[in-house]
N, C-alpha and C positions, 0 to 999 in steps of 0.2 A: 405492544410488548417490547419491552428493550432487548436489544439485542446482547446474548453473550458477550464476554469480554473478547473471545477468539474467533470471532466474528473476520472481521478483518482478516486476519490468517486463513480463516477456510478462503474466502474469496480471493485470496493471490492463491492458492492452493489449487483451486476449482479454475482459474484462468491460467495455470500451470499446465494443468491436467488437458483442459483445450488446445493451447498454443502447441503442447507434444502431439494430441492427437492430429492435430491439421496438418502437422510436421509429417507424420506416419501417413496419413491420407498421401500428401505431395510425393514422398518420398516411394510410396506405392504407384501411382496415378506414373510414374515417368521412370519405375524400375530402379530407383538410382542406386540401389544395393545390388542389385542383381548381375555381378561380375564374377569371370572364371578365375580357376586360378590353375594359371600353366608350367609350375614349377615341378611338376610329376612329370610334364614330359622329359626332363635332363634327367630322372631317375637317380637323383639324388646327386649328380653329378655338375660339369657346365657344358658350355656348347663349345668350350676347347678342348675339354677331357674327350668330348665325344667326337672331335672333326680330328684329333689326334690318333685316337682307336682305329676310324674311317680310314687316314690315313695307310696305317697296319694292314688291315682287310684289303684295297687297294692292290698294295702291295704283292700280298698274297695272289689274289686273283690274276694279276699282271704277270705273274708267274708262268701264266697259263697259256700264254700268248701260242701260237702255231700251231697246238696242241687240240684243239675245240674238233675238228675232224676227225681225231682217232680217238675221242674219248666212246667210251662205251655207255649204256645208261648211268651206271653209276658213280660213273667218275663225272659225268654232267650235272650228277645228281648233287655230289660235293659240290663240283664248283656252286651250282643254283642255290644252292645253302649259303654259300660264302657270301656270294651276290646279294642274296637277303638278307643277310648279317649288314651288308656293307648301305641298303637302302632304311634299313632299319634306324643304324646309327646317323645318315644324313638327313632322314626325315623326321625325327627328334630335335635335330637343332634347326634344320630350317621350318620348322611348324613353329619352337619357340618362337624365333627371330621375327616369322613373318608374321607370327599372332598380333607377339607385343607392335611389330609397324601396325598394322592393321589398327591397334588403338589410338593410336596417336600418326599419322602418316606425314605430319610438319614436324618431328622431332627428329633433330639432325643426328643426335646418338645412336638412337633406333634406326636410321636411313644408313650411317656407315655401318651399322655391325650387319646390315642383311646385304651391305655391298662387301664387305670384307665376308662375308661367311657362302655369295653368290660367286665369289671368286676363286674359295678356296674350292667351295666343291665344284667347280669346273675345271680347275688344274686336275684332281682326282679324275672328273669324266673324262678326261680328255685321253689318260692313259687304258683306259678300257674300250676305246672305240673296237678294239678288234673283234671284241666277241662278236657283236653284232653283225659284222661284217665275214669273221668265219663260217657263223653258226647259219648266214644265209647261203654262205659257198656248199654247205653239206648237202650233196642230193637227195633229192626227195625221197628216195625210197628207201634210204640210209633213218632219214629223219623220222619219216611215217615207223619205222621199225624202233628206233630208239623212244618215241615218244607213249608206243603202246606198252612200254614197259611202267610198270605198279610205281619205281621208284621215282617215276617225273610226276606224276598226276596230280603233283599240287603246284606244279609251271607249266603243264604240258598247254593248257592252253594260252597263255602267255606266251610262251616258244612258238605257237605256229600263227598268232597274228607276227611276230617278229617278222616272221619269214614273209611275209605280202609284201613288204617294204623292199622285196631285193630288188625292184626295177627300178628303184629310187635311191639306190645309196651309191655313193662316192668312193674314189679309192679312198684308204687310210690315210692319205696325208689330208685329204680335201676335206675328209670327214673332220679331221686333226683340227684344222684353223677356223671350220667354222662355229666346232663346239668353242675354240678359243675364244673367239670374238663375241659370242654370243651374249656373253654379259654386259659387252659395251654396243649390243645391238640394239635387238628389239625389247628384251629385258628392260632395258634402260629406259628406252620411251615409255614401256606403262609403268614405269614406276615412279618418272616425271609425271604421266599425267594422273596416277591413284594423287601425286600429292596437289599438282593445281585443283585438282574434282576437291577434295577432302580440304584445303584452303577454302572452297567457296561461300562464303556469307551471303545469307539473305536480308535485308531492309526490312522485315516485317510493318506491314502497311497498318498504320492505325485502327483500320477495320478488323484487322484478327484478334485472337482472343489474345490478352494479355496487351492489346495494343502495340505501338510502335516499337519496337525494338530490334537488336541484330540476334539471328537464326542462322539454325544449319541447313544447307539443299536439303536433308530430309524432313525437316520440320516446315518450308517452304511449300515442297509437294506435298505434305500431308495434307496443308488446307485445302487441295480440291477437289476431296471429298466434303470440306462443307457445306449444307444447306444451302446457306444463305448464296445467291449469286454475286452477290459484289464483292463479300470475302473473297472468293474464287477470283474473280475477276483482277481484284487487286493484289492475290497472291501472284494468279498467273505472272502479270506485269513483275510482280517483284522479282519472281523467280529468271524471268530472261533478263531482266538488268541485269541479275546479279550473275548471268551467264556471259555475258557481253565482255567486260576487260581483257580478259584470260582466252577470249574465243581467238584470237588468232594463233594462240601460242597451240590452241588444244588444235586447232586445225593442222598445224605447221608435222605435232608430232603424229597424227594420222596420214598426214602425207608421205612421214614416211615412213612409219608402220604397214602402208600399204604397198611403198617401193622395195622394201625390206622383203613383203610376201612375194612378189611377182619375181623378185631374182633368186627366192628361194626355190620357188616354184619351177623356174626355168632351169636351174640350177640340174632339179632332181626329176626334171620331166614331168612334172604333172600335166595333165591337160587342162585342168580349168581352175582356177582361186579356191574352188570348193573341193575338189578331188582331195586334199591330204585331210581336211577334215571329215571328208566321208570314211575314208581309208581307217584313221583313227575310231569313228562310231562305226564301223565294219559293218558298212551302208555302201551299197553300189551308186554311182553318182545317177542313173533312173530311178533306182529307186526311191532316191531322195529329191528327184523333179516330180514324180511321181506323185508326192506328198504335197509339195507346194504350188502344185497344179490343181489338185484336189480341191486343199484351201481356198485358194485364189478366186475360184471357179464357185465358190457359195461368200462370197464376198458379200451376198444377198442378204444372211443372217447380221453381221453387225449391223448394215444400214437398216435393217427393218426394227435390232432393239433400239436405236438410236433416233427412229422415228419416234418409236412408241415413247422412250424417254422422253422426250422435247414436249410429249402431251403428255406426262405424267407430272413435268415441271412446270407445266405451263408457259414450254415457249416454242416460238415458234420452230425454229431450229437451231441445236446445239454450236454453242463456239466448242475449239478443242480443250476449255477449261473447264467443259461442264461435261466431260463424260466421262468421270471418276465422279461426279457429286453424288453424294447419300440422297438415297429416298426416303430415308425414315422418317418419321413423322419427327424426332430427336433425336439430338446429336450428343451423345451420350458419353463420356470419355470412360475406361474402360482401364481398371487398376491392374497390375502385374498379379496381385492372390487371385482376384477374380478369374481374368484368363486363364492361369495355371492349372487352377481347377475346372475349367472350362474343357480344355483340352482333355486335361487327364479322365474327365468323366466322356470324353467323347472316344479315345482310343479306348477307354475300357469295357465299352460297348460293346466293340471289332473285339477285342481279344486283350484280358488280364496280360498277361505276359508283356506285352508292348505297350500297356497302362504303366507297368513296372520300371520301364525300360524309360521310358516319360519321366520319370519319376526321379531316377537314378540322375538324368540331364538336369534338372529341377533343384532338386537337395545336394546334388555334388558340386555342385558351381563349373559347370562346366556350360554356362552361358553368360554372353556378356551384353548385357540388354542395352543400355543409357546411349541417351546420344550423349556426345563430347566432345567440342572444338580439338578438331584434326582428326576425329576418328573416320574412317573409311565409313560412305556413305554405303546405303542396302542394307543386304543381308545375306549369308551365307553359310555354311556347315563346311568347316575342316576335319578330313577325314585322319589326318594325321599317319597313325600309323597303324601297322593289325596287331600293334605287342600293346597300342594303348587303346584310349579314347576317343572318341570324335568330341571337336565345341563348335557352338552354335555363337555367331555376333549377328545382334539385331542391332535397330535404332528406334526402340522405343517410344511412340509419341501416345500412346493410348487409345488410338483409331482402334476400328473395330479391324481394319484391315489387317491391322500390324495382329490380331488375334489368331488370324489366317495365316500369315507370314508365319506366326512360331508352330502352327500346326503342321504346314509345311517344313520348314525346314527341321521342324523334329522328325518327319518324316525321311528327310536323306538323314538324319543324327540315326534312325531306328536301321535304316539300310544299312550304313555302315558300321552301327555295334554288332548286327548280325550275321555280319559280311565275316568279322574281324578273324575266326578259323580258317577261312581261306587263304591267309595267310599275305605276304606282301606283293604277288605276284597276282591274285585273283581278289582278293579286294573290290577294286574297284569294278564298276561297271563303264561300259563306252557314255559316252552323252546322252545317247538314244535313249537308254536305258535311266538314268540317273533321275529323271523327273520322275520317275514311276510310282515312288514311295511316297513323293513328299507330296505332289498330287492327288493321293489316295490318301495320306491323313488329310488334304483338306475339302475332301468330299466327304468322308466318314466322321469331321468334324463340323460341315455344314446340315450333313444330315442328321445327327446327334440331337443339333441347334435346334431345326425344322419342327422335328417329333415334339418339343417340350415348346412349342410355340401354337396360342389359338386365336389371338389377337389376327386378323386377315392382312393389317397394315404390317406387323410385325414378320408374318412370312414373305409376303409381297417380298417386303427388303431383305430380305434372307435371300430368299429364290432370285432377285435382282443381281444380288452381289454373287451368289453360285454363278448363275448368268453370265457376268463381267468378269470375272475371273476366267472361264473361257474364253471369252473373245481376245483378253488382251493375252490367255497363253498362246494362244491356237491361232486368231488372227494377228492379232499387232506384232504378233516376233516372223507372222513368217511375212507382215508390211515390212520389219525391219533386215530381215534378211534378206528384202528383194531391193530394201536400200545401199547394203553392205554390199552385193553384187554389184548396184549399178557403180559405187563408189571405186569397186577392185577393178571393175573394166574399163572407167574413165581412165584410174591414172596410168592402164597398163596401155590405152587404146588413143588416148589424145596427150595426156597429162597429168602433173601437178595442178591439183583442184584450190580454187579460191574460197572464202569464206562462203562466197554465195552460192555455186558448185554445190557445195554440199546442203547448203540449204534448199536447192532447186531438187537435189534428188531427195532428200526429205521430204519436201514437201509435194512432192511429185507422188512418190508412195504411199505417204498418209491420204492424199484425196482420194487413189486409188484404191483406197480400202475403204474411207469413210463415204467417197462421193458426193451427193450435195446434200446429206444429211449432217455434215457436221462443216460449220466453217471454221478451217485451219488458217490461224491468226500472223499478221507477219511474227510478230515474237516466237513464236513457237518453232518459226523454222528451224532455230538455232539448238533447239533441245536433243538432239542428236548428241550433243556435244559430250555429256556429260555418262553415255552409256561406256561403263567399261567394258561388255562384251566384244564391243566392238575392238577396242585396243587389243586386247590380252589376248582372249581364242577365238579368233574372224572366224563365222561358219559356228558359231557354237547355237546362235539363237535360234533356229530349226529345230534344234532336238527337243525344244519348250514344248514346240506346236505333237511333234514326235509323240514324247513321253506324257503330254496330256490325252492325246486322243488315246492313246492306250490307255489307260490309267484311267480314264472314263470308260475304256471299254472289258477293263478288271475290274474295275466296281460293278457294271453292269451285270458282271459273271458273278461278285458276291450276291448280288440281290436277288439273284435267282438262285441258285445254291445254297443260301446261307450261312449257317455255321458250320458245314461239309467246310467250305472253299477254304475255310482259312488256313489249316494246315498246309495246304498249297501254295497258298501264299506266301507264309512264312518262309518255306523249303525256297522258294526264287528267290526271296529278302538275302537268308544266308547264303546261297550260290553262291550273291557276289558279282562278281569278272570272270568265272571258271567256266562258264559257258560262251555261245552267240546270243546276238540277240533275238533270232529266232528261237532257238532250245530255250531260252529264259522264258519269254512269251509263251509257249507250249506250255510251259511247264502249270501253267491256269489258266490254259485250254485258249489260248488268243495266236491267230495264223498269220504273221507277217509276213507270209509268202503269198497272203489273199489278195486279189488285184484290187479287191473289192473291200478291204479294212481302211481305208482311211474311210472313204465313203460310209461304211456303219457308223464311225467316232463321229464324223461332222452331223449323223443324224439324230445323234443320242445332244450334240450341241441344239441343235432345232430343236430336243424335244423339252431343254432346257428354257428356250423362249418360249415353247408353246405355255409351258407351266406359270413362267414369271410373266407373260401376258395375261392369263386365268387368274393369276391370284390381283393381280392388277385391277380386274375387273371388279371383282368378288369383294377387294380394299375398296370401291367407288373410288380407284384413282384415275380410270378413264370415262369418255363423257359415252 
């Protein structure tokens, strides 16, 4: 049969129609549309108009000076208004400035305006140091009196963590010079090293998908969840090359990041490196040995999944580039519509209302998925401010991982839209607290997964990666934190540490968590390097281990409860910061005054290997 005249045309039409779909396919599979858009937070204004208002407000409040001891409730109550006026307008333009770095962290525009906008608003801090310094002169029974009054109740608890700090604050002039310098201190080194991190290129080894080419650190790490072991292998390698040029510069500015803490420290009395960020998660420094003794002390559980892994890969024992590798039988990439709706049908399981709240993150663009040469590597939820929204930055690569990550960080995105009534003061939660949420969307999103899975190899890796997921929140940060210690007491106790210093307490750590089930590689030493927690808030990666084992041990309380608990949960979501961490935990029946709660959280971990050994089984993944 001859073909029609228009023949021809249907077929560039039909290879049109393909070429766009494969388009939409890529453009799905790597999010590359999926960007917020932060010009709602200037509120229609710029980030002059608003550091100028700031200004005003300042002002105003500076007025106030001498005066913070004879105000009454209500006139603190003004001032704490004005105060929230004045963090309101700051946290607007520095969310902008620091968003748009965040996208780009090698873009010298973007690096001066959040240095000119870090500068302005420290001239402002600097003329308010008194309040702080008043409002801890007030005695106590003054304060307790003032603070039971109706009209503080949306600062009163803000007001009296203020006041823990008085054994630690400076006169006013001392307080004066160091908020001054502050931006040419420690500010400055992590924002030297966000941009060496966010500079780093990977070599992509021939063996990965798409072949040789140049990568970002996160798409690096992402192959060592692949299958295959010599992908893996050959990432690993790529990935510490491409740590290696930059590693003394990054060392240099943690040396003195960490000489920077110990004179601060000394400065304000602390007793130990760790003491101001217990102080801040309003944790007693036992109670936070307390925790990481716990851990330490079932050190038993990683090594024994780690066993079991090495016979489920069929090898004899794990390097440290094969324990992130997928069990699945397929390595499956994993498109932006897909997950979205993955998620969204998994919070809507727990509770419509925070389906919704998914939803709003989703459709509003208030997420910035795509990786992008210079963009700050991870992922994380800015809380912004309580008059706006929170945004969510990922780095996209379509693991199943990265499905997990937006489950989680929609989880603090849920914590802090529900928070946002509590206003600027109560907002937030300490550290301890802050994993609680986003933890709990990614158990209520693994279990989601679970239920709709009958395939045995398909749960096995489900229950594998729940599995893994704890150990690297629960174990590997409180290895990391027991490296951040040994790091703060070398340079306070002997010295300025050398490259290899810090790779001997690395590597010192990790065996001590992994033991002889996993060989930690020379390459690997050097992966330290590139942890910002370590730079920005020393002492923060505890509160992972913290707010997981609670946050397993809140799920454990829905399971048993049901659709009772949620309302409850909710009610702690919106708190906020307006409580302790204790009242917050209460508040869904969990006692963090139990000697004996971490010890339940690490068993509800084991009872997570018992599962993911069973279904191991049950797959014929072991012999």
């Amino acid at each position: 049969m001859t073909p029609p005249p228009n023949a021809p045309a249907d077929t560039d039409a039909l290879d049109t129609a393909e070429a766009a779909e494969a388009d939409l396919t890529a453009a799905d599979l790597t999010a590359a549309d999926v960007a917020w858009e932060l010009d709602d937070l200037l509120d229609g204004t710029t980030t002059d108009d608003l550091m100028a208002r700031a200004a005003k407000v300042t002002d105003e409040v500076a007025a106030a000076r001498g005066t913070v001891g004879d105000l009454d409730a209500a006139g603190l109550a003004t001032l704490m208004h004005r105060l929230g006026d004045l963090h309101d307008l700051l946290g607007r333009a520095g969310s902008y400035v620091g968003l748009r770095l965040a996208e780009n962290s090698v873009d010298p525009e973007r690096g001066a305006a959040m240095a000119n906008l870090s500068e302005a608003a420290t001239e402002l801090s600097t003329k308010l140091v008194f309040f702080e310094l008043e409002w801890a002169a007030v005695p106590d029974e003054q304060a307790e009196a003032l603070l039971a009054d109706p009209a503080l109740d949306f600062c009163a608890h803000h007001l009296r963590t203020m006041r823990r700090y008085r054994d630690h604050l400076m006169s006013e002039a001392e307080e004066q010079v160091l908020t001054e310098t502050s931006v040419s201190g420690a500010a400055a080194w992590v924002r030297l090293f966000d941009e060496q991190t966010s500079a780093i290129e990977v070599a992509m080894p021939e063996s990965s998908p798409g072949g040789a080419r140049t990568a970002s650190l996160e798409e690096g790490l992402s192959l060592l969840q692949h299958p295959d072991r010599a992908v893996r292998a050959d990432a690993a390698e790529a990935v510490s090359d491409a740590l290696e040029p930059g590693l003394r510069t990054r060392a240099y500015i943690y040396n003195t990041l960490l000489l920077d803490k110990s004179v601060q420290d000394r400065l304000r009395s602390y007793p130990s490196w760790l003491s101001s960020r217990n102080l801040a998660n309003e944790a007693s420094d036992e109670s936070v040995a307390a925790l990481i003794e716990a851990v330490v002390a079932r050190y038993d559980l990683p090594r024994r999944w780690y066993s079991l892994k090495a016979q489920v890969l069929g090898l004899d024992r794990l390097a440290d580039y094969d324990r992130s590798a997928s069990v699945a039988e397929s390595d499956r990439k994993v498109g932006w519509s897909e997950a979205s709706s993955l998620v969204i049908d998994a919070y809507d399981s727990f509770s419509p209302r925070l389906a919704g709240i998914v939803r709003e993150f989703i459709d509003g663009n208030w997420i910035d998925a795509p990786v992008r040469s210079g963009k700050r590597p991870g992922a994380f939820c800015a809380y912004t401010v309580a008059s706006h929204h929170p945004y969510l930055l990922l780095n996209w690569t379509g693991s199943n991982r990265d499905v997990l990550t937006l489950a989680h960080e929609l989880g603090h995105g849920i914590h802090a839209y529900l928070a946002r009534p509590q206003g600027i003061f109560a907002q937030d939660t300490p550290l301890t607290m802050a994993e609680t949420a986003s933890v709990f969307g990614e158990a209520v999103t693994n279990n989601a997964l679970l239920a709709q899975l009958d395939d045995p190899n398909e749960r096995f890796a489900l229950l594998a990666s729940t599995l893994e997921d704890s150990i690297a929140t629960v174990f590997r940060q409180v290895a990391m934190s027991r490296f951040e210690a040994a790091c703060h007491t070398h340079r306070r106790d002997v010295g300025e540490l050398s490259v290899d210093d810090f790779g001997n307490h690395w590597a010192d750590t990790q065996t001590e968590l992994l033991g002889d089930t996993v060989e930690v590689t020379d390459g690997y030493r050097n992966w330290w390097s590139y942890v910002p927690h370590f730079m920005a808030t020393p002492g923060y990666v505890y509160a992972y281990a913290f707010g997981q084992l609670l946050a397993l041990s809140v799920y454990a309380r829905y399971q048993a409860e049901g659709e009772a608990f949620v309302p409850s949960y909710l009610d702690m979501l919106a708190a906020g910061g307006s409580k302790s961490p204790e009242d917050l935990a209460a508040m869904v029946g969990c006692d963090l005054t139990d000697p004996g709660f971490w010890d339940a959280g690490l068993d509800i971990v084991a009872g997570q290997l018992d599962a993911a050994e069973a279904a191991a089984r049950a797959a014929g993944r072991l012999s």
